[in-house]
C-alpha positions, 0 to 999 in steps of 0.5 A, a space after each residue: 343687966 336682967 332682961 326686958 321684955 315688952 308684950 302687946 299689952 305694953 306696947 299698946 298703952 304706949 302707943 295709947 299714951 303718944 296718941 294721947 300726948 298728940 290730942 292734948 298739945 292739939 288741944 292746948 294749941 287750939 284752945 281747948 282745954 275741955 278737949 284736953 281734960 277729955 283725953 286725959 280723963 279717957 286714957 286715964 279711965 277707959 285704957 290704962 285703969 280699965 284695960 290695961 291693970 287688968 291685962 298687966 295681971 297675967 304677966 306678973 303672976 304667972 308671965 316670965 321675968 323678964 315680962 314681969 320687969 316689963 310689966 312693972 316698968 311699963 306701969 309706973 313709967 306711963 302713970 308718970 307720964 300721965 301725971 305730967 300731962 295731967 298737972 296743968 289741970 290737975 296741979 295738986 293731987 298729980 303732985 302729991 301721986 307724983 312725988 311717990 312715982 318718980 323714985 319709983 320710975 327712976 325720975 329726981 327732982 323736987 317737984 313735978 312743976 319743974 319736969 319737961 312736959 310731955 311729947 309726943 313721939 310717933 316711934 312709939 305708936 304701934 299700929 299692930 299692937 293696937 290692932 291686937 289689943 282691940 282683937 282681944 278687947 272685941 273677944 273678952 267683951 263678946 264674952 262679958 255680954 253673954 255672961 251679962 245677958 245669960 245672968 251667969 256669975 262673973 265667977 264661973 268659969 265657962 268653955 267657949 268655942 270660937 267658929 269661922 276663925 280666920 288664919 289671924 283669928 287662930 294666930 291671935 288666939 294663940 298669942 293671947 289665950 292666956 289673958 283670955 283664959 285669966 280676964 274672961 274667966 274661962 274654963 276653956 277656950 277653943 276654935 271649932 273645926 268647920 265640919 264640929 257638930 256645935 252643942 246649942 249655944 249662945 252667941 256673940 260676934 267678934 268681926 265675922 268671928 263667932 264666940 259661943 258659950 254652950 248653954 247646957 246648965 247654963 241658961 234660961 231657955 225664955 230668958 235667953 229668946 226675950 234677949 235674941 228677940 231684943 237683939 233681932 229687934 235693934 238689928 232689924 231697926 238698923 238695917 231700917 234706917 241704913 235701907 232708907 238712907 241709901 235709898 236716899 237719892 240725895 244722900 247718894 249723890 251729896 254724900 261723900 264716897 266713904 260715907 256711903 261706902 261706910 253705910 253699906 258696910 254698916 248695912 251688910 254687917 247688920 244683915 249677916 248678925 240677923 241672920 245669925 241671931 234667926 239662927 240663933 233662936 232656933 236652936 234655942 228653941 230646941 232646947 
């Protein structure tokens, strides 16, 4: 039997997937089938369309065999799934895609009415590969933003370098530089030693991790101050509001413990992204 192998990408819209069934017999169960259309409509769109065909590419083009069996099973097997958990809104068209998928997925049977719906099954949740999905996620979508905000083609690939990168970081990034280096279009990607002298560069953030694009032949040196100007201005309207909800007596003394643990996070993140992004421009302006 040819060998298998599952990745963090498959493991993850698996997990994706049994999250979804759970919310959808939630739904059903409390009525709601706007609730129920919304899940499907989100996974359907936002994980398995948006994220997971284009992180599915890497393995089947240039992955090992048995990453590539992986790949495709996990693929066809998901979308038949969703197709069951689909049909009771959708009975018509999930009918028509169905009887193309099945054979494909090693299902038999007449018609999709007649398959067993959907259950979820918490053995396929997957905590870690969820957390490093979202890792990768947060990193290419940093870098999407730059691109997006420096007017610099999706075509062109670009060097990044990454600073403050923890132990994980590095781990994460050795695992993934692959999906990176494809879905990003990157020329290249490395983590900065802390003692580097960094050219000047745009910036984004990815937890406490800073993902930096060299703007040398890059950017518009008033393009790029109007957008950190507009950066520091949402950032200081954020500190604003987090200030005056905790200094907000009542707020501290109603409010539950973690929602106001959860403002002072929100407060101390907005306050360290200023103070990157003042940083920011000056090295900007001296260019």
């Amino acid at each position: 039997m040819e060998a298998i192998e599952f990745g963090a990408a498959e493991r993850w819209i698996r997990s994706r997937l049994d999250q979804t069934v759970a919310t959808v017999h939630q739904a059903f169960a409390d009525y709601r089938l706007d609730l129920a259309a919304q899940a499907i409509y989100e996974f359907t769109w936002d994980e398995y369309c948006d994220w997971y065909l284009e992180l599915s590419k890497p393995a089947l083009r240039e992955g090992s065999p048995g990453a590539a069996r992986g790949t495709r099973q996990t693929l066809i097997t998901v979308l038949e799934s969703l197709l069951r958990l689909a049909h009771p809104l959708m009975p018509f068209i999930t009918e028509a895609i169905w009887q193309r998928t099945a054979p494909l997925a090693g299902v038999s049977g007449e018609t999709i009415m007649r398959q067993p719906y959907p259950e979820s099954d918490p053995a396929l949740r997957d905590p870690q590969a969820e957390a490093e999905i979202a890792w990768l996620q947060r990193v290419i979508l940093g870098i999407r933003r730059i691109r997006g905000e420096m007017d610099i083609s999706p075509s062109r690939p670009i060097p990044v370098l990454l600073t403050h990168a923890s132990a994980e970081d590095r781990q994460l990034l050795e695992r993934n530089q692959r999906f990176l280096i494809t879905l990003a279009r990157l020329e290249s990607i490395r983590i900065v030693a802390e003692d580097e002298t960094l050219p000047e560069s745009a910036l984004a953030l990815a937890g406490e991790m800073e993902i930096r694009v060299p703007m040398a032949g890059l950017v518009d040196k008033a393009a790029e101050l109007a957008r950190l100007a507009k950066e520091r201005a949402r950032l200081e309207g954020e500190i604003a509001r987090a200030e005056g909800k905790l200094a907000n007596e009542r707020f501290i003394s109603k409010a539950p413990a973690a929602v106001v643990d959860k403002e002072r996070s929100k407060l101390a993140e907005a306050q360290y992204a200023l103070a990157k992004v003042a940083e920011q421009e000056q090295r900007v302006a001296a260019l």
